[in-house]
TITI-845634 format. One record per residue (C-alpha): x, y, z; chain; residue in one letter; residue number from 1. Coordinates in pm, whole numbers, plus 50000, padded with zeros to 5 digits. Layout:
! TITI-845634
X,Y,Z,A,A,NUM
...
END
This chain:
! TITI-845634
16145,13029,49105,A,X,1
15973,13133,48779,A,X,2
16014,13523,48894,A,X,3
16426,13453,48957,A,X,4
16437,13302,48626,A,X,5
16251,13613,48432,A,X,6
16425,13888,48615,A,X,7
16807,13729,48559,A,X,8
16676,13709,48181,A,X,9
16565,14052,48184,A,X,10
16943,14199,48357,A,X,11
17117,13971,48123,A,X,12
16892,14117,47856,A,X,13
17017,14476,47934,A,X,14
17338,14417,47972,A,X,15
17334,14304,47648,A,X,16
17192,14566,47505,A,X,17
17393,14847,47713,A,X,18
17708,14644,47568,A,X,19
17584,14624,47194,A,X,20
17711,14878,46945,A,X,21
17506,15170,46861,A,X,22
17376,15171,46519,A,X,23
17517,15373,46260,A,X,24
17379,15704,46240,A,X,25
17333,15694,45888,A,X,26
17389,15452,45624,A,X,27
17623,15549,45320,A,X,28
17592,15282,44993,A,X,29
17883,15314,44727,A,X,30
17842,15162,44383,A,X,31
18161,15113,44259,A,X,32
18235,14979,43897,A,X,33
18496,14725,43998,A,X,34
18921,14798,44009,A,X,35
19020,14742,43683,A,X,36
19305,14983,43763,A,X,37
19546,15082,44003,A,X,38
19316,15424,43944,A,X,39
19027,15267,44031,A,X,40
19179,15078,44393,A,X,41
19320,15421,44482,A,X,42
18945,15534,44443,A,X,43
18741,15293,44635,A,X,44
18979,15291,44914,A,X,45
19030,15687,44967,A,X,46
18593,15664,45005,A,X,47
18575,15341,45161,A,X,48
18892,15477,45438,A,X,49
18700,15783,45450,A,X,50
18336,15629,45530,A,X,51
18446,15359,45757,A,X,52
18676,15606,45981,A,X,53
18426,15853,46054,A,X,54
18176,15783,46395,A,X,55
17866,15706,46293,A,X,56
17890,15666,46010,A,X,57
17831,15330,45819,A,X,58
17940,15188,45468,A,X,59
17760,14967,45250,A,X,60
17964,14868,44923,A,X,61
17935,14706,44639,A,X,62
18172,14598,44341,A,X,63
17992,14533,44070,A,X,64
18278,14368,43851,A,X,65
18265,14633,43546,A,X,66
17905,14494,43483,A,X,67
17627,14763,43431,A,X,68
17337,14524,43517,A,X,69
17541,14453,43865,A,X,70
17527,14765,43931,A,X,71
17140,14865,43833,A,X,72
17093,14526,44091,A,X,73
17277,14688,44365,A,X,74
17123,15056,44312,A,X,75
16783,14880,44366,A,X,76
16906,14695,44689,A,X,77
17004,15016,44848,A,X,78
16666,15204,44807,A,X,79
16503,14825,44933,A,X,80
16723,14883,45232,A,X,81
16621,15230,45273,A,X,82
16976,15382,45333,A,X,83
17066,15769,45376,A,X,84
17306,15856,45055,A,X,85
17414,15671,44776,A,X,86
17710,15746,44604,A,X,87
17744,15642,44223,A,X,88
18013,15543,43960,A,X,89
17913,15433,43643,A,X,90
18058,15217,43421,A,X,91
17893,15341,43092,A,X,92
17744,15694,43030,A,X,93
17393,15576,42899,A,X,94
17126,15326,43061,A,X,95
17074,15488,43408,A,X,96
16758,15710,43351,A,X,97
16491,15430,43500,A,X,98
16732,15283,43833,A,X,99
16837,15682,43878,A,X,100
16467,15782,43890,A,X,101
16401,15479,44087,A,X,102
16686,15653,44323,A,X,103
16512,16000,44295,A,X,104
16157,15843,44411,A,X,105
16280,15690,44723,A,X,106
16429,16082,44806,A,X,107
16737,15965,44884,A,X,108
17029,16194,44841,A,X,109
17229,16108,44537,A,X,110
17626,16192,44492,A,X,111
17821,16122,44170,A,X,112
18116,16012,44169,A,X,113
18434,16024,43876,A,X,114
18201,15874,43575,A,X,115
17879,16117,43503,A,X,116
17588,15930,43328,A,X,117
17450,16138,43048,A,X,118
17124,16155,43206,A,X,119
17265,16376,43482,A,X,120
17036,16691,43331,A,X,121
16721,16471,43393,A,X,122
16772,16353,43769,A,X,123
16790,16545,44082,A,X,124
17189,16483,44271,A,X,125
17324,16701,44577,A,X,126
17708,16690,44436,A,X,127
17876,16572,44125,A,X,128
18272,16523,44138,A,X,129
18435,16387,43872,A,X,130
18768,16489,43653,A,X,131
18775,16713,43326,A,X,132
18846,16459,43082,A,X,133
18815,16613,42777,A,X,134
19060,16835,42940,A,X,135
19243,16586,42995,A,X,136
19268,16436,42651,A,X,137
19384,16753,42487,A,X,138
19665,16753,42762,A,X,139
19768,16412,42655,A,X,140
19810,16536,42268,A,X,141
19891,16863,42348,A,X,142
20202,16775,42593,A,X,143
20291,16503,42267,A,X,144
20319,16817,41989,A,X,145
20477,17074,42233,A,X,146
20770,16800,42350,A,X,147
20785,16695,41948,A,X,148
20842,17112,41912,A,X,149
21110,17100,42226,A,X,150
21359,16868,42059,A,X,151
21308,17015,41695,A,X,152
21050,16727,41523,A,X,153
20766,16968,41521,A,X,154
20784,16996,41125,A,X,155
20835,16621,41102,A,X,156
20513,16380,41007,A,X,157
20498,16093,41317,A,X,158
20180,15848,41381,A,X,159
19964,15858,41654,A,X,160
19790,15556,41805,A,X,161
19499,15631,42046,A,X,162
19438,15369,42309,A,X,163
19116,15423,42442,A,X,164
18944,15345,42773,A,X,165
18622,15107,42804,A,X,166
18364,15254,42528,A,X,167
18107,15391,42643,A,X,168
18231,15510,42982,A,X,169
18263,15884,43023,A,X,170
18579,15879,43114,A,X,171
18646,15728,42722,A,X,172
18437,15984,42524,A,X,173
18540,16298,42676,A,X,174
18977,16197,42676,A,X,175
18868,16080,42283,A,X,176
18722,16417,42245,A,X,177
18977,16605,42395,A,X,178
19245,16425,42207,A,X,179
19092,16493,41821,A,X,180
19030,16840,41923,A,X,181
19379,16834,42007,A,X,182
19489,16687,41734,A,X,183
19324,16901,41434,A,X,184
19599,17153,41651,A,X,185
19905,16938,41502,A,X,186
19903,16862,41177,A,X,187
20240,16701,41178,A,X,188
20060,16428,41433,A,X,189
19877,16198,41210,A,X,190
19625,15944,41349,A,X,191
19706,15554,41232,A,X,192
19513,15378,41480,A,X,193
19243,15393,41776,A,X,194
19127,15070,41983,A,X,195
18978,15042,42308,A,X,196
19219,14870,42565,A,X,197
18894,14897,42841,A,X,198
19176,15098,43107,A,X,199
19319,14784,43200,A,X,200
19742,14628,43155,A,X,201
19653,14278,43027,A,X,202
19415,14466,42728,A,X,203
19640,14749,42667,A,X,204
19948,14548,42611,A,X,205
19722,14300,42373,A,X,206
19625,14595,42153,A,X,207
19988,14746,42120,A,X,208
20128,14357,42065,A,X,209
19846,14421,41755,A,X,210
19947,14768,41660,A,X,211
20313,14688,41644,A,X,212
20244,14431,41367,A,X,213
19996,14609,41190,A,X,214
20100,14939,41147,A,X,215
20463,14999,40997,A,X,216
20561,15288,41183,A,X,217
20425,15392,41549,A,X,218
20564,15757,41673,A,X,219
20362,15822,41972,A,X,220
20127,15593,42196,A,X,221
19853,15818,42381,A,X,222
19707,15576,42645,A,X,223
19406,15671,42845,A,X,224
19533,15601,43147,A,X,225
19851,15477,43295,A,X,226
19792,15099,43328,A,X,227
19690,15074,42966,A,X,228
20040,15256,42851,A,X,229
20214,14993,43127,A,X,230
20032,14703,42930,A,X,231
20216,14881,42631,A,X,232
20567,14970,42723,A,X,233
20557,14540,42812,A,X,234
20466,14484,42436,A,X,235
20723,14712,42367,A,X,236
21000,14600,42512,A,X,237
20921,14191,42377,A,X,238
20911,14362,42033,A,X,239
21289,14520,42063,A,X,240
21183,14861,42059,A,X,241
21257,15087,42358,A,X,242
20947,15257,42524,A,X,243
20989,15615,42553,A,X,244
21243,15665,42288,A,X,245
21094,15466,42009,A,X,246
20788,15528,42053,A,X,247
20662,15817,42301,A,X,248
20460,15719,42512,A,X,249
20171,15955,42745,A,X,250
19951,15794,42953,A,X,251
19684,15933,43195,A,X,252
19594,15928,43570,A,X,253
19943,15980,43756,A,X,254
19950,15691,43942,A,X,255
20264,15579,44083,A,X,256
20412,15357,43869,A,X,257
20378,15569,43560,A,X,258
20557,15787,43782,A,X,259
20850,15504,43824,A,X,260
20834,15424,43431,A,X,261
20923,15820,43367,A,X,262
21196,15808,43627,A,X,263
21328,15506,43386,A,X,264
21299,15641,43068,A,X,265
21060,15363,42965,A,X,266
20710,15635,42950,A,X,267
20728,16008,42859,A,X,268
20440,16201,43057,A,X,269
20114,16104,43267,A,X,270
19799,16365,43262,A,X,271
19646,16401,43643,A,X,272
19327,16298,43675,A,X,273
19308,16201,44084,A,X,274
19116,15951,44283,A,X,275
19121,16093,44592,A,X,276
18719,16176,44660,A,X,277
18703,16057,44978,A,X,278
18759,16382,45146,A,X,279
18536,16523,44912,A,X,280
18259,16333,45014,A,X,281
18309,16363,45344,A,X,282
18251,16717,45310,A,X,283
17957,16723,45128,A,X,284
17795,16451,45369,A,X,285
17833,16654,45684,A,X,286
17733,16959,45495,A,X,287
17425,16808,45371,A,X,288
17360,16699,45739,A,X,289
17396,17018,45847,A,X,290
17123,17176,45643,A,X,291
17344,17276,45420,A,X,292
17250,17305,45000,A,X,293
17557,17224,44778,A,X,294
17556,17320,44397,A,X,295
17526,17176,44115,A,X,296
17818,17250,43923,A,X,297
18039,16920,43858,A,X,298
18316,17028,44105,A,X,299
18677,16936,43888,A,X,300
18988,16894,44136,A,X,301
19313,17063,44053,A,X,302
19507,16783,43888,A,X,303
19877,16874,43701,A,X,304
20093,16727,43420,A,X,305
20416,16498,43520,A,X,306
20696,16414,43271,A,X,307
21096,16359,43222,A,X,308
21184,16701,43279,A,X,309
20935,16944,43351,A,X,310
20856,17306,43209,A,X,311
20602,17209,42925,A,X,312
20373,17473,42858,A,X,313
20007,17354,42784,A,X,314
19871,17693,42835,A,X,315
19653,17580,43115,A,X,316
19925,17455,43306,A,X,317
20315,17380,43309,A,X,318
20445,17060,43321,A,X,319
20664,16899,43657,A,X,320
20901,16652,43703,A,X,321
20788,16339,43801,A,X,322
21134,16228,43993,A,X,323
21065,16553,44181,A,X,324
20729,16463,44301,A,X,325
20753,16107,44332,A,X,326
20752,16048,44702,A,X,327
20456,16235,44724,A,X,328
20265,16007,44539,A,X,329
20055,15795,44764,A,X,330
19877,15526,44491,A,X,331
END
């Protein structure tokens, strides 16, 4: 009787197993910074959709809230779990050299994703992808002082109010570099104010609600990406000023609804900086599995300028139409 008993365990026992799912053929950890953005959502979905479609392969992601010690926590659970690659955003620029190294010890592959920590000359990575941004910021003031020249206020004096993105964060110090190197190019755009809004609506429209009844006169808002200039144009508006006339307004990122707020008239021009890495990593993780070596060089996608009308020339490329482009524009 014992014997029946044992062997009907031992078929149920492998048809269990022969009807379990086979494990994931390697393990793929994302730290993401949070989704303080419609930017940021587009991002962690286009890599998450990316991982979680492909056979065999198997995601492990964490949010870490726009908290850097969140993040150094969930770096450190991924090598404890021993998982195959590791892909990184960072929230900030500095503090990663010990959890990175930690990363490095363990040998497992690291790719960087959008936000580059400054330690990125002192750590060993198999791909870096992230947007120029301080290409990006000189778009932003650049496209301001050639559209100022296009309807003949290129002589005048205006104001300029920076609204910067979460200090600290690369993303931040290279669009703030590229934006007072662009500047020192106008000298009819004068700077009268430069806050952080930390890229998010509720923070950007606090700082121009501030602005507006601080500052006497406010010619052109550049925003450091779109949701902060959204947060704006809302201050706007409650302050009886109309966005995109009164004050110009050029945000960054090209998501969709800076796209819609062109089409109204309410924002003037959004500089491209896409989220759309998941094909990129996908890429680079079967390459690496095939032996492959990738190189260092940050790779920088394509990204264009979108405004009212299209046709401004910022030497490294011409402006387009947003209303022509519009349906394109998936986030």
């Amino acid at each position: 009787m014992k014997k029946k008993v044992l062997a009907a365990g031992l078929t149920v026992a492998m048809c269990l197993s022969m009807a379990a799912p086979a494990m994931a053929d390697i393990q793929i950890a994302f730290s993401q910074i949070g989704q303080e953005s419609d930017w940021r959502t587009a991002n962690t979905d286009s890599i998450n959709g990316t991982i979680e479609a492909h056979e065999g392969w198997e995601l492990i992601y964490d949010d870490a809230q726009q908290k850097q010690e969140n993040q150094i926590k969930a770096l450190r659970n991924f090598i404890t779990q021993g998982v195959d690659y590791i892909l990184f955003t960072g929230v900030v620029s500095t503090g990663w050299e010990e959890v990175l190294a930690e990363v490095n010890e363990a040998e497992i592959p690291l790719i960087l994703i959008d936000r580059l920590p400054d330690c990125i000359d002192d750590i060993d990575y198999v791909a870096a992808f992230g947007g120029d941004f301080v290409e990006e910021g000189r778009r932003q003031v650049a496209w301001a002082g050639e559209y100022l020249k296009s309807v003949g206020r290129g002589e005048e004096e205006v104001n300029v109010v920076i609204m910067e993105g979460t200090t600290g964060a690369s993303a931040q110090t290279g669009r703030t570099e590229g934006n007072l190197a662009a500047l020192e190019e106008y000298p009819n755009m004068k700077l009268v104010g430069q806050q952080t809004g930390n890229f998010t609506r509720a923070e950007g429209q606090a700082v121009m609600e501030s602005w507006l009844k601080s500052i006497d006169k406010i010619d052109v808002l550049i925003a450091q990406n779109d949701d902060m200039a959204l947060g704006a144009i809302d201050a706007i508006k409650a302050a009886g000023l109309e966005p995109g006339k009164d004050i110009i307004i050029v945000g960054c990122d090209s998501v969709k609804a800076a796209f819609e707020a062109i089409v109204a008239g309410e924002m003037n021009a959004t500089i491209e900086c896409t989220p759309l890495y998941g094909p990129f990593v996908e890429e680079t993780i079967e390459a690496l599995e095939n032996g492959e070596e990738m190189s260092k060089e940050v790779i920088h996608p394509e990204e264009g300028v979108y405004d009212m009308e299209g046709g401004i020339d910022l030497g490294t490329v011409t402006s387009v139409a947003a209303a022509d482009v519009i349906d394109e524009r998936i986030y």
